[in-house]
SELUMLUM-7875 format. One record per residue (C-alpha): residue in one letter; residue number from 0; x, y, z. Coordinates in Angstrom, 1 decimal, always signed. Each point is the difference from the previous one (the first is absolute). Example, Ala and Ser with C-alpha at 12.3 -4.5 7.8 and 13.67 -1.06 7.14 Angstrom:
REM residues 2
['a' 0 [+12.3 -4.5 +7.8]]
['s' 1 [+1.4 +3.4 -0.7]]
END
This chain:
REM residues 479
['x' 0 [+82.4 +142.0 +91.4]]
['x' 1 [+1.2 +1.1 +3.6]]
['x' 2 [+3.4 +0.4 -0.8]]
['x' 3 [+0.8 +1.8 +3.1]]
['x' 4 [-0.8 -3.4 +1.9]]
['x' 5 [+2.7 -1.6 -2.6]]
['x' 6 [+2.7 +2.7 +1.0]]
['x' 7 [-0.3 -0.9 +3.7]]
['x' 8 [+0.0 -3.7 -0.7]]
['x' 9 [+3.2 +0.9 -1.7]]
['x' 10 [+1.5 +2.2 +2.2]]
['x' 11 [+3.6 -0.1 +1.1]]
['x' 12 [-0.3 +1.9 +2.7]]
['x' 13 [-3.1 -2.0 +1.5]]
['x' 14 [+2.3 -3.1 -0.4]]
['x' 15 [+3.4 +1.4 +1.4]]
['x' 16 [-2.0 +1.1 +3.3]]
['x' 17 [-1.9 -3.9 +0.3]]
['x' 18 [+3.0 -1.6 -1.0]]
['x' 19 [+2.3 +1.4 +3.1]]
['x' 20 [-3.2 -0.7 +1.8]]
['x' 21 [+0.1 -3.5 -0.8]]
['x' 22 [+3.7 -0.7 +0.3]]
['x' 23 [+0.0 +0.7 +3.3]]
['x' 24 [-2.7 -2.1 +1.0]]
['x' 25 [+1.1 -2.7 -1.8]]
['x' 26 [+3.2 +0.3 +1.6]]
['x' 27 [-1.7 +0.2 +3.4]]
['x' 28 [-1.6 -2.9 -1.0]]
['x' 29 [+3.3 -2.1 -0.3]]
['x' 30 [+1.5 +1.2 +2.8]]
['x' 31 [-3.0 -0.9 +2.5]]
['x' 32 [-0.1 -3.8 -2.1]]
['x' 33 [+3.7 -0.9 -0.1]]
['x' 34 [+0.6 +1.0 +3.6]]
['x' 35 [-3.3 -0.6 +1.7]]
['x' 36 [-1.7 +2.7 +0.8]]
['x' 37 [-3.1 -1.8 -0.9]]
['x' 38 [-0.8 -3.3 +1.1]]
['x' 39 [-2.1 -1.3 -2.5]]
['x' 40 [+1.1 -1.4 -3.4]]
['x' 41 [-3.8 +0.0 -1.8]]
['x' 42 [-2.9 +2.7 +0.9]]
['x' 43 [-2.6 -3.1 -0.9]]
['x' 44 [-3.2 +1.0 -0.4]]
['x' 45 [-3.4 -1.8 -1.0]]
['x' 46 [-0.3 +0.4 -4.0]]
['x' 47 [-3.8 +1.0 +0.1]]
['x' 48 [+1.2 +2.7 +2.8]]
['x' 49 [+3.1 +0.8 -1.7]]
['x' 50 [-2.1 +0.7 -4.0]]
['x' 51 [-2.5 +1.8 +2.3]]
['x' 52 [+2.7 +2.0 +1.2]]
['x' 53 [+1.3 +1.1 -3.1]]
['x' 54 [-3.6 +0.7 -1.6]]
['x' 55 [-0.3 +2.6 +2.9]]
['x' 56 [+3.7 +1.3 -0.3]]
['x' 57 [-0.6 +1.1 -3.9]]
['x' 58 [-3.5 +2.2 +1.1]]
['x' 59 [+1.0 +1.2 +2.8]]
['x' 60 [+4.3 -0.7 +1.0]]
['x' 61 [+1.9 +3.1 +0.2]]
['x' 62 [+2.4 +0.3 -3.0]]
['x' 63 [+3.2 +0.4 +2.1]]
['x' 64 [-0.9 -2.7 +1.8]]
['x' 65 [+0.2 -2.5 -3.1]]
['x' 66 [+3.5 -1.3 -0.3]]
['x' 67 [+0.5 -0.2 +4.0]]
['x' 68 [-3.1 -2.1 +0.2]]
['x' 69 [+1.1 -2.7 -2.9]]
['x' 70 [+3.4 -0.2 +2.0]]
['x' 71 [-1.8 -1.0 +3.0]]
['x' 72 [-2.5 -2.4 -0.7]]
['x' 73 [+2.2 -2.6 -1.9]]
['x' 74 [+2.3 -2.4 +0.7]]
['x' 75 [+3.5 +0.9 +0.8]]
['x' 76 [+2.9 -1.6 -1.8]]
['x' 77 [+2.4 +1.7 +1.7]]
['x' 78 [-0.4 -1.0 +3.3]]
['x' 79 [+1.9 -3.1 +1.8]]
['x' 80 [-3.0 -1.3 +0.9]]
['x' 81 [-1.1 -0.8 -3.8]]
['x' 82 [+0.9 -3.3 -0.9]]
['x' 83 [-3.2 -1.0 -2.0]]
['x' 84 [+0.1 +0.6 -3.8]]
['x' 85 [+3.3 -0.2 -2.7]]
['x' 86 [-0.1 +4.1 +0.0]]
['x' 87 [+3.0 +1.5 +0.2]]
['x' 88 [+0.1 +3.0 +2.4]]
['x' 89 [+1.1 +2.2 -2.7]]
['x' 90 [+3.4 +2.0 -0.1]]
['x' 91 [-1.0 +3.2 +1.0]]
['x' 92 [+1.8 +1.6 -3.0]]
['x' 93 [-1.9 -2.2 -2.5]]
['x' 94 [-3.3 +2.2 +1.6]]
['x' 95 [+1.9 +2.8 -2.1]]
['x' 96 [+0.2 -2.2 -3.4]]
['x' 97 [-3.4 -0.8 +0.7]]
['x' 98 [-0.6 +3.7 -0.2]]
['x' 99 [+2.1 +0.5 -3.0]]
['x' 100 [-1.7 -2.3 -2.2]]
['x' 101 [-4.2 +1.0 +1.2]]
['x' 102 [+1.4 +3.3 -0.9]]
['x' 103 [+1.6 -0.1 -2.9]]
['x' 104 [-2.0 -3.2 -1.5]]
['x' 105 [+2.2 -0.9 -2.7]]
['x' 106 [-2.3 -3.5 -1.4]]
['x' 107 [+2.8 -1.8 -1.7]]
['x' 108 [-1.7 -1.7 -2.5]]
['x' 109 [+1.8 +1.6 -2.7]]
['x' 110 [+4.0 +1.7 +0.7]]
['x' 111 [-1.5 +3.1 -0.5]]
['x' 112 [-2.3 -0.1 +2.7]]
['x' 113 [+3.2 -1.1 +2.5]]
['x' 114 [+3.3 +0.6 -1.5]]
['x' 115 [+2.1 -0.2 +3.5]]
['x' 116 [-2.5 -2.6 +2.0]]
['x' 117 [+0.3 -2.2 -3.4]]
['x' 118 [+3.9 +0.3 +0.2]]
['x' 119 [-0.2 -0.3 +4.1]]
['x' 120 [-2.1 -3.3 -0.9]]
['x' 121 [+2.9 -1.6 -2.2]]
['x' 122 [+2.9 +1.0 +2.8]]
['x' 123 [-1.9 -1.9 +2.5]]
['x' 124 [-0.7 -2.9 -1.4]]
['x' 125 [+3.3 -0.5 -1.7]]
['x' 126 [+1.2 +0.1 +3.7]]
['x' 127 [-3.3 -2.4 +1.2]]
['x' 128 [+0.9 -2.4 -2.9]]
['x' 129 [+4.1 -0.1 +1.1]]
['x' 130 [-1.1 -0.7 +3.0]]
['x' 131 [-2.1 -3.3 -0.7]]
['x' 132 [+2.9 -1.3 -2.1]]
['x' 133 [-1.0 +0.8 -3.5]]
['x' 134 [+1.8 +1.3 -2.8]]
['x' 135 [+0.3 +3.2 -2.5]]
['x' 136 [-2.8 -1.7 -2.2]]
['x' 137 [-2.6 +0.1 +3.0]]
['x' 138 [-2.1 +2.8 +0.2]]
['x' 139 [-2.8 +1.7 +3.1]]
['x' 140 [-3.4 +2.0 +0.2]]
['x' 141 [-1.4 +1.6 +3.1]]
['x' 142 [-3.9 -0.7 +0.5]]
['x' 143 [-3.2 +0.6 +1.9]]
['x' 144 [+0.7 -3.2 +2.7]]
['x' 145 [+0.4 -3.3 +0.3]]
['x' 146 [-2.8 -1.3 -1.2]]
['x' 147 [+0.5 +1.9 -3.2]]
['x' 148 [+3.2 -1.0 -0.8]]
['x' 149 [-0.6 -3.6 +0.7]]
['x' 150 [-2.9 +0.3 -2.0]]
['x' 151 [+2.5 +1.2 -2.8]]
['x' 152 [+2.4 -2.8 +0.3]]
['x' 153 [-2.4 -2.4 -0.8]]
['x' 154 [-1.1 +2.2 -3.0]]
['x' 155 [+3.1 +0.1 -1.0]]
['x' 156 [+1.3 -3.8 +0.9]]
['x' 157 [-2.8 -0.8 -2.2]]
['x' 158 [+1.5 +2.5 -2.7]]
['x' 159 [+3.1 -1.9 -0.3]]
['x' 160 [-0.6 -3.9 +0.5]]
['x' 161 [-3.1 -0.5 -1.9]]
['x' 162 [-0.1 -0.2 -3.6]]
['x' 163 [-3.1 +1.4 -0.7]]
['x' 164 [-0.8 +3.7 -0.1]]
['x' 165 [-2.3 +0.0 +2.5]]
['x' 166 [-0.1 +3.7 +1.4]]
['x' 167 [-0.9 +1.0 -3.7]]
['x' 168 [-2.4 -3.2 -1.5]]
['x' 169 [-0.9 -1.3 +3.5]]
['x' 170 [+0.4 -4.2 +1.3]]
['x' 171 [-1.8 -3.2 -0.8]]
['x' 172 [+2.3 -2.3 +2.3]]
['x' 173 [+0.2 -0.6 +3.9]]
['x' 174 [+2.3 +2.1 +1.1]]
['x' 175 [+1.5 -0.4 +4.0]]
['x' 176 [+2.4 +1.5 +3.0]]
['x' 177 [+1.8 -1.9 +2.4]]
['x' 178 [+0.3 +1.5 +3.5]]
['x' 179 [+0.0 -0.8 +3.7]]
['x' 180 [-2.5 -0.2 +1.8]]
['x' 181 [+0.5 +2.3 +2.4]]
['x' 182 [+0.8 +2.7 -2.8]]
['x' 183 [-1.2 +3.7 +0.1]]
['x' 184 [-4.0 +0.4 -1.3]]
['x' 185 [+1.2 +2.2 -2.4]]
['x' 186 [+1.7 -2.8 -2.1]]
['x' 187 [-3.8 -1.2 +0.0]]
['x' 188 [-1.4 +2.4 -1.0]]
['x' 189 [+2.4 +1.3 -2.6]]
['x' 190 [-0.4 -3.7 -1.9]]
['x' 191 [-4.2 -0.1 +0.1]]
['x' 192 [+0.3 +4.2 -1.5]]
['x' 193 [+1.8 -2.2 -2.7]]
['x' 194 [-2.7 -2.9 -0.4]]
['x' 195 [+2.1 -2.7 +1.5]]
['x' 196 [-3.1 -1.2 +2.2]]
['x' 197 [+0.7 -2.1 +2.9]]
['x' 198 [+1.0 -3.0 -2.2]]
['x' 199 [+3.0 +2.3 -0.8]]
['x' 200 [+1.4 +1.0 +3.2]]
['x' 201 [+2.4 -3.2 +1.0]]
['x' 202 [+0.3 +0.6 +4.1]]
['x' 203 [+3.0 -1.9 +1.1]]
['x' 204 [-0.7 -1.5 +3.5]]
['x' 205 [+2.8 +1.4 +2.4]]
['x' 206 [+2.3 -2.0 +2.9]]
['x' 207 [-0.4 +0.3 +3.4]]
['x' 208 [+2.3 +3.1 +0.4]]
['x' 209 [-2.3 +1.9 -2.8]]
['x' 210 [+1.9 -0.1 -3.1]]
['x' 211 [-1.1 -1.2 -3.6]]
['x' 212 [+1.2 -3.6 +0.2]]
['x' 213 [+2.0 -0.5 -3.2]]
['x' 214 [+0.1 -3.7 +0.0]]
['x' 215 [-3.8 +0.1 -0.8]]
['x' 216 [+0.9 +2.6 -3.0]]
['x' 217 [+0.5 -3.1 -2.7]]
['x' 218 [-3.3 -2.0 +1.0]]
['x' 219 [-1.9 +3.4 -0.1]]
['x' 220 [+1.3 +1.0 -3.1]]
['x' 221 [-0.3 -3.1 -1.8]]
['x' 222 [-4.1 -0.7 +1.8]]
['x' 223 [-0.6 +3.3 -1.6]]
['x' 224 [+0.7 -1.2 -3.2]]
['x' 225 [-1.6 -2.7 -0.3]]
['x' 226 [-3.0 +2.2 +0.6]]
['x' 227 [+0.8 +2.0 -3.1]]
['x' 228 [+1.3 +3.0 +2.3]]
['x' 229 [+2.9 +2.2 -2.0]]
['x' 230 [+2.5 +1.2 +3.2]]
['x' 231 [+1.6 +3.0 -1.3]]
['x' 232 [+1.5 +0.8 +3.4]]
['x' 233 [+0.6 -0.8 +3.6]]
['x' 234 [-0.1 +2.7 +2.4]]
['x' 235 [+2.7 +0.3 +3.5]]
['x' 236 [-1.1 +1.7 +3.0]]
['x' 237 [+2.6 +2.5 +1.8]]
['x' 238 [-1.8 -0.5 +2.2]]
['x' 239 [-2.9 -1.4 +0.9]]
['x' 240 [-2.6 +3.1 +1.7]]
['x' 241 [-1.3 -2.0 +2.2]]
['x' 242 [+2.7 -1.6 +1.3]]
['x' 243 [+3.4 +2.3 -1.2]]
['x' 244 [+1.3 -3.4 -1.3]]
['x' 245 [+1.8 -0.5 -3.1]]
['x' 246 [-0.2 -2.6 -2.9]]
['x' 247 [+2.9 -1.9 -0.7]]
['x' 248 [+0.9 +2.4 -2.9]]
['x' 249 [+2.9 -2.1 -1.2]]
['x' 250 [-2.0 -3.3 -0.6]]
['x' 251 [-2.3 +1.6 -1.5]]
['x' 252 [+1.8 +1.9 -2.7]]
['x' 253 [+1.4 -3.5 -0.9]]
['x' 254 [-3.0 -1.3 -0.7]]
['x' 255 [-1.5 +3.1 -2.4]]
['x' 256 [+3.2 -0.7 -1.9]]
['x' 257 [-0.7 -3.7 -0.2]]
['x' 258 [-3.2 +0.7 -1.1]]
['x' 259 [+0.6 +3.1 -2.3]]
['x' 260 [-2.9 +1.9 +1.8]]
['x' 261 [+0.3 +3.7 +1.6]]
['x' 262 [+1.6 +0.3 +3.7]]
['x' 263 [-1.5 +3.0 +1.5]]
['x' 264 [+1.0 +1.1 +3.4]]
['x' 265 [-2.8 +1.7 +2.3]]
['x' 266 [+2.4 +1.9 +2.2]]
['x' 267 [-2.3 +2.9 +0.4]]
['x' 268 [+1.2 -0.1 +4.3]]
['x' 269 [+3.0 -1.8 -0.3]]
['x' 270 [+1.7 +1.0 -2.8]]
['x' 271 [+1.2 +3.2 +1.6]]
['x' 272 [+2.9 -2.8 +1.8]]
['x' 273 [+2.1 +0.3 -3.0]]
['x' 274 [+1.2 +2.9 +1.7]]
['x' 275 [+1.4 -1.4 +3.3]]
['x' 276 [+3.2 -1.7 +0.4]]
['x' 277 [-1.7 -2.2 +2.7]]
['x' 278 [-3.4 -1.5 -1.3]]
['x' 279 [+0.7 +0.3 -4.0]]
['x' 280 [+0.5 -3.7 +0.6]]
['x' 281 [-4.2 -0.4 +0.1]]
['x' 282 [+0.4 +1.1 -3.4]]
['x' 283 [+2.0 -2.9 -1.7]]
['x' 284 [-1.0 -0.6 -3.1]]
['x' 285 [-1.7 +2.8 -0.9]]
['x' 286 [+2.5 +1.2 -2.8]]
['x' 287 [-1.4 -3.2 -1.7]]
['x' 288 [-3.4 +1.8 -0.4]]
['x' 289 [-1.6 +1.4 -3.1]]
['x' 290 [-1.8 +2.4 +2.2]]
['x' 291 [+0.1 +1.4 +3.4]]
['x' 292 [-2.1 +2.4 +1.6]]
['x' 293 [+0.9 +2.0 +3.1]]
['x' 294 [-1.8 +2.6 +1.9]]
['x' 295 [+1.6 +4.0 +1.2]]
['x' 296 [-3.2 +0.3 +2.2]]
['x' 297 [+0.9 -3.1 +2.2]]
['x' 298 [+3.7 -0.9 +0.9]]
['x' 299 [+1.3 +3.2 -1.5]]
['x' 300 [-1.1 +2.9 +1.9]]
['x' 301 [-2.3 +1.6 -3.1]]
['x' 302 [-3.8 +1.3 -0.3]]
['x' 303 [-2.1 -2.1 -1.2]]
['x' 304 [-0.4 -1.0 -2.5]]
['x' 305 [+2.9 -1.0 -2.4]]
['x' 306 [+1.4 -3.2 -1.1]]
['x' 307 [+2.5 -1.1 -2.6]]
['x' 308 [-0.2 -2.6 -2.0]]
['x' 309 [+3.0 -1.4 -1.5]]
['x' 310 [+0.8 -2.2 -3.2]]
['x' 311 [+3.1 -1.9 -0.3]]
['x' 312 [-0.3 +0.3 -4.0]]
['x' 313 [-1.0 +4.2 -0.4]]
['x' 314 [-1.2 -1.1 -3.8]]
['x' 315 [-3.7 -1.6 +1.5]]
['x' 316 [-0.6 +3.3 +1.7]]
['x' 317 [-1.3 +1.5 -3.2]]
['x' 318 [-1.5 -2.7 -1.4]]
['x' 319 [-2.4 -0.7 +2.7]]
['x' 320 [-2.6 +2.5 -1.0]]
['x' 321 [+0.8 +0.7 -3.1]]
['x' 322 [-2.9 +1.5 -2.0]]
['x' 323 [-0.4 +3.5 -1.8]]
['x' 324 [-0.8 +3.4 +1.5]]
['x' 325 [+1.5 +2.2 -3.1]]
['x' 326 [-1.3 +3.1 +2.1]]
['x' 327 [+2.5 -1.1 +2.7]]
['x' 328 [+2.0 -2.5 -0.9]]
['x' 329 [+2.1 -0.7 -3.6]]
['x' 330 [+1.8 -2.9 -0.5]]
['x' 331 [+4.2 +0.2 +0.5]]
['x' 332 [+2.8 -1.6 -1.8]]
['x' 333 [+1.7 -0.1 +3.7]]
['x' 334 [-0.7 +0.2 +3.2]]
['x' 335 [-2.1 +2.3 +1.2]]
['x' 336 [+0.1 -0.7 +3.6]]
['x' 337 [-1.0 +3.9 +0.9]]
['x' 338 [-3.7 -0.9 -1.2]]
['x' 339 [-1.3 -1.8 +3.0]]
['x' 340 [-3.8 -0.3 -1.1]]
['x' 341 [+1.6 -2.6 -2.3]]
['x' 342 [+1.0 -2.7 +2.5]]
['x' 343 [-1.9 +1.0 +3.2]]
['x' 344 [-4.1 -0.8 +0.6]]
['x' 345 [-0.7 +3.3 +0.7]]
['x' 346 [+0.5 +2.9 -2.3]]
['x' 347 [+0.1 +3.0 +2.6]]
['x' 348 [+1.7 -0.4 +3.2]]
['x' 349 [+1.6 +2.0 +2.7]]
['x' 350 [+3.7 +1.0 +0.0]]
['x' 351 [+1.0 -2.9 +2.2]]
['x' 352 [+3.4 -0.4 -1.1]]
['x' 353 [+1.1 +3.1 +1.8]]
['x' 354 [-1.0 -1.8 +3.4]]
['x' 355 [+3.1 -2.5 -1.0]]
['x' 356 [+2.2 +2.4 -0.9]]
['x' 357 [-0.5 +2.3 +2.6]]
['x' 358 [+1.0 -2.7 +2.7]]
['x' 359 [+3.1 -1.3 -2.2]]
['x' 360 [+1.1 +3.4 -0.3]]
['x' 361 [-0.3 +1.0 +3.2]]
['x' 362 [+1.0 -2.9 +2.0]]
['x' 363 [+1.0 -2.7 -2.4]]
['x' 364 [-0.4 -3.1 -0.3]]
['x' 365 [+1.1 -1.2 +3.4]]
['x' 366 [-3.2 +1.5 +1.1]]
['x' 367 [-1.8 -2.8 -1.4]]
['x' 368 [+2.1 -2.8 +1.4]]
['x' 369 [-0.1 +2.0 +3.5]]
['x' 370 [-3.9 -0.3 -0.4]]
['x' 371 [-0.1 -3.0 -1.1]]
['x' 372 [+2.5 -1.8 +2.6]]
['x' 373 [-1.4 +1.6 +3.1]]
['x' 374 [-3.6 -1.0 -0.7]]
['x' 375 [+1.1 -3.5 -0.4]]
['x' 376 [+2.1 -0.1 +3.1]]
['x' 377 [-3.2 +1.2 +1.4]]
['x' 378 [-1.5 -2.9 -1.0]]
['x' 379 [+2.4 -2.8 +1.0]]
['x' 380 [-0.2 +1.8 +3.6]]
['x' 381 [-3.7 +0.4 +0.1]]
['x' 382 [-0.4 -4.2 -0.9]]
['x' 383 [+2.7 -0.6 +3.0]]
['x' 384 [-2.1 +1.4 +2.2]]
['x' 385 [-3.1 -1.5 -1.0]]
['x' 386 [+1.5 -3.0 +0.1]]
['x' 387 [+1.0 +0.2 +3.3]]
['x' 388 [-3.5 +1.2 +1.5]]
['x' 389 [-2.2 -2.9 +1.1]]
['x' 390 [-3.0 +2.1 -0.7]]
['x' 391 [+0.5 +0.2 -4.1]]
['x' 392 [+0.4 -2.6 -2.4]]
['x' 393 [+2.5 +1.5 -3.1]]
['x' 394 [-1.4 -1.4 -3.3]]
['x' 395 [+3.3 -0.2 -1.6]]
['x' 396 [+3.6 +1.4 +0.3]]
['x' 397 [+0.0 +3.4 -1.2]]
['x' 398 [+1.8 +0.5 -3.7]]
['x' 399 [-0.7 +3.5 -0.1]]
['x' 400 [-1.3 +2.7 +2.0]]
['x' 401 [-3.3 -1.7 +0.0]]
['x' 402 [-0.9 -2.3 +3.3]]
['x' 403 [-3.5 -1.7 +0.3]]
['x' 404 [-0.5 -1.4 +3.2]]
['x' 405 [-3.1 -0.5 +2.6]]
['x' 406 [-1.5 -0.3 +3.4]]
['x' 407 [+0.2 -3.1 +1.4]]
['x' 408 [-2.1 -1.9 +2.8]]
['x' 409 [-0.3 -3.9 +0.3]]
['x' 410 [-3.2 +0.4 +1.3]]
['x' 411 [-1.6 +0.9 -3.1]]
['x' 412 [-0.6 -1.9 -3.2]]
['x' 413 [+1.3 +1.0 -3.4]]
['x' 414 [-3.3 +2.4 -1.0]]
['x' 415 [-0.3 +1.2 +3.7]]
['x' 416 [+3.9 +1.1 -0.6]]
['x' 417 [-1.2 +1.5 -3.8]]
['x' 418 [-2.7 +1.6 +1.8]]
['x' 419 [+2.2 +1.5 +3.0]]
['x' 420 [+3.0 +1.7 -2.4]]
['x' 421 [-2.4 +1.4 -2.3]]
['x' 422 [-1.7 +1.7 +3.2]]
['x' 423 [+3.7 +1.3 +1.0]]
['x' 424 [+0.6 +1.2 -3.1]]
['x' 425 [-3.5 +2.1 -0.5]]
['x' 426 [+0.9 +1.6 +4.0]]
['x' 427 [+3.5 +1.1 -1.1]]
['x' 428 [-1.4 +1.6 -3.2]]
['x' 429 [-2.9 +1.7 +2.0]]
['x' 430 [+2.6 +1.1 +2.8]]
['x' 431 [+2.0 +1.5 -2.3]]
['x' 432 [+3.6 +0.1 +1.8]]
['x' 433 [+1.4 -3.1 -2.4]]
['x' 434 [-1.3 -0.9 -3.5]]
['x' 435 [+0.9 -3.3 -1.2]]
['x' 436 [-2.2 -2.2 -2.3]]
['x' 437 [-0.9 -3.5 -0.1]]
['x' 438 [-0.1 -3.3 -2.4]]
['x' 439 [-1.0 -3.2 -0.6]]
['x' 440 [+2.4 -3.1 +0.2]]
['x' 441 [-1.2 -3.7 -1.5]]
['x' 442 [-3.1 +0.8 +2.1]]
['x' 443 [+1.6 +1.7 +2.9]]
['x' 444 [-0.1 +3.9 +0.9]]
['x' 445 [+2.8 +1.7 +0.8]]
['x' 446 [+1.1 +3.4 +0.9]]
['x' 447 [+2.4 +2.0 -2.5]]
['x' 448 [+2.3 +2.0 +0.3]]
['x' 449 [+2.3 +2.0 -2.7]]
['x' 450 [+2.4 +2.4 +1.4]]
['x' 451 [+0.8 +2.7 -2.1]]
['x' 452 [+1.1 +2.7 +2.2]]
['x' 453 [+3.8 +0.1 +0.8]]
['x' 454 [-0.8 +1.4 +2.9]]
['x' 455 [-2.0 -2.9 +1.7]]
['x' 456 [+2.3 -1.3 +2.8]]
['x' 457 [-0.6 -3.1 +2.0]]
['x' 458 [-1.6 +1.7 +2.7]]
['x' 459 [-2.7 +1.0 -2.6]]
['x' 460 [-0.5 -3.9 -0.4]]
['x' 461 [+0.2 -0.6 +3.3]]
['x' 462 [-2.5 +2.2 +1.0]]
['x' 463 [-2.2 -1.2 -2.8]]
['x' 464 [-0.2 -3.6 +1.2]]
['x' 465 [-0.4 +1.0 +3.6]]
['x' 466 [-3.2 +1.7 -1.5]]
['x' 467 [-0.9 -2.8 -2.0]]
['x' 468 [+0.0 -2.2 +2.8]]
['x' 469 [-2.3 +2.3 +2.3]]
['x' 470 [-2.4 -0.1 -2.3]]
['x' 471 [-0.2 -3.4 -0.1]]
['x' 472 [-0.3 -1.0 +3.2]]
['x' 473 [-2.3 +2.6 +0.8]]
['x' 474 [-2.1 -1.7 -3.0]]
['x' 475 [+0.1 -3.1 +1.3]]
['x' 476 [-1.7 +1.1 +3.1]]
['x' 477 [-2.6 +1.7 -1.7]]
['x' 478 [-0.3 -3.5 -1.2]]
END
């Protein structure tokens, strides 16, 4: 055994000396990205190029070089200019929790394996859950993402409306999920992991401005029945990813009551507006849910990835999962809530809570509601001006800090104008100076845009569009 390669592995000294080193690039890299240094927002590169250039890096990349050349080639979330993906540019201080928890690695499946990120866990979501409107019986877990924790609302709307047992002695009946059609894939996906098929995913068809259209919710419920389809829930989107628009939260929580069925609320973007005074309103409703989900790593400034998911009723958290691990896990005559590989998916995961914490200690909560509200603004000012351009077409009032909008030429026919957006869209990414994505709209493409840095100004947008519409009319003369 080469234990002298172990002790420099593990050495303090080796770490003290890269970690200073690191620091002060990373700050460099802020610095340059939030006031433009740099003029790009993504260092795109071909994949094939970019795997080849990594296979070379590991034979023959200087060591020293490492970090410095992961900074580079990436995407950066803190610059302006980023206004493609729901990633937060992080809090720079969250960079040191980040390093806090690699470091120490406390798992957390068990309290001894994360006394204070367990204890952290149950402060912050006590605060999350006083927030959405619930009371002392509601109860929160942090988790590995979205997807996960929707994934474990269903589990665990299951859990509690069914009769049947069927985590432990499985399911013989239909089971089903209402939700809009425009919901997030993940809700998909997280219903065919739990054998619901197509036949039990129930998609909602949605108005003209996007949202679930409740007045269908009776007819849809009632169809589904008649095919032998058990609903156990309906799902709300806060909001929508494509289009940052939000289901009718209130309308819908009426009708889970009505129906005695589980109201989950995916609010894994949205949800973070419980914080500000201004656009909580997008929320209404959501106190009526059994379940909401909201994500640190989009509208609240955190790494990724973390999520909470929140129960209006804290006794269904346990119950979920419940099975034995005697090496781990004895049963309690209260509540354990310090043992989080009882109600979460996962047994091990990172000290996330610390991320939340961190922020609410250091800034409190109207850091949130300052995120939150400025994005938003954004938003609203960055559909004005669409709207006023005669060269873009805005696919519907903003909601959120989310706009889809396109190019626009009579000339062209609906696929010509599919054809001529996705072009733009490929040119910005290979350019490099803005990164924004794209999506598809009842057969129509549009560019989107989410802007999550508070630093994006109008100016920013501006200049985008002006861009936008240089490369299109130099496409259209290739043409």
């Amino acid at each position: 055994m080469n234990k002298l390669l172990l002790e420099s592995v593990y050495n303090p000294e080796f770490f003290k000396e890269k970690g200073h080193q690191l620091i002060d690039d990373l700050t460099k890299h802020l610095d340059d990205k939030l006031n433009q240094k740099s003029n790009k927002a993504i260092h795109w590169n071909d994949p094939e190029k970019e795997l080849l250039f990594w296979q070379e890096f590991l034979k023959n990349g200087e060591k020293d070089h490492l970090f410095t050349e992961i900074t580079k080639r990436t995407t950066y979330v803190h610059h302006p200019n980023y206004i493609g993906h729901q990633v937060s540019p992080t809090a720079p201080i969250t960079g040191l929790t980040g390093l806090i928890s690699s470091l120490l690695n406390n798992g957390m499946a068990v309290y001894e394996m994360g006394m204070a990120p367990s204890a952290i866990e149950r402060v912050v979501t006590d605060i999350v859950c006083e927030k959405i409107g619930y009371d002392q019986n509601s109860r929160g877990f942090l988790t590995s993402g979205g997807t996960l924790a929707n994934l474990t609302a269903l589990l665990t709307a299951r859990k509690a409306i069914l009769k049947e047992d069927v985590w432990n002695k499985g399911n013989q009946q239909q089971l089903g999920i209402m939700v809009s059609a425009e919901a997030h894939y993940c809700v998909e996906r997280a219903a065919k992991i739990m054998g619901l098929g197509e036949q039990g995913i129930i998609k909602v068809p949605v108005t003209g401005d996007y949202r679930l259209d409740t007045s269908l919710l009776e007819q849809k419920f009632a169809a589904a029945k008649n095919r032998g389809v058990h609903i156990f829930a309906i799902v709300g989107s806060a909001p929508s990813t494509a289009t940052g628009i939000f289901d009718n939260l209130h309308e819908i929580g009426d009708f889970a009551k009505k129906q005695q069925i589980w109201f989950h609320v995916d609010g894994a973007h949205g949800g973070a507006g419980i914080f500000s005074q201004k656009y909580k309103y997008t929320l209404k409703g959501i106190a009526q849910a059994d379940s909401v989900v909201i994500d640190g790593h989009k509208m609240m400034m955190m790494p990724t990835i973390t999520t909470a998911l929140l129960l209006k009723e804290g006794r269904h958290a346990n119950a979920t999962f419940s099975q034995k691990a005697d090496y781990l896990l004895t049963e309690s005559e209260h509540e354990d809530w310090y043992n989080s590989g009882k109600r979460t998916f996962e047994c091990t995961k990172t000290m996330m809570s610390i991320h939340w914490y961190t922020l609410m200690k250091f800034y409190g909560l109207e850091v949130f509601d300052a995120y939150v509200t400025n994005l938003y603004d954004m938003g609203a000012t960055f559909g004005e001006i669409i709207k006023n351009n005669y060269n873009f077409e805005l696919a519907i009032k903003p909601m959120s800090n989310i706009v889809c909008f396109r190019y626009i030429d009579s000339k062209l026919n609906p696929s010509e104008l599919n054809q001529l957006n996705a072009k733009i869209r490929q040119q910005l990414l290979e350019d490099g100076e803005f990164y924004i994505v794209q999506t598809k709209l009842k057969g129509s493409h549009y560019l989107r845009v989410t802007i999550m840095n508070p630093f994006t100004t109008t100016e920013h947008l501006k200049k985008l569009l002006a861009k936008v519409t240089s490369l299109a009319q130099h496409l259209l003369k290739l043409n």
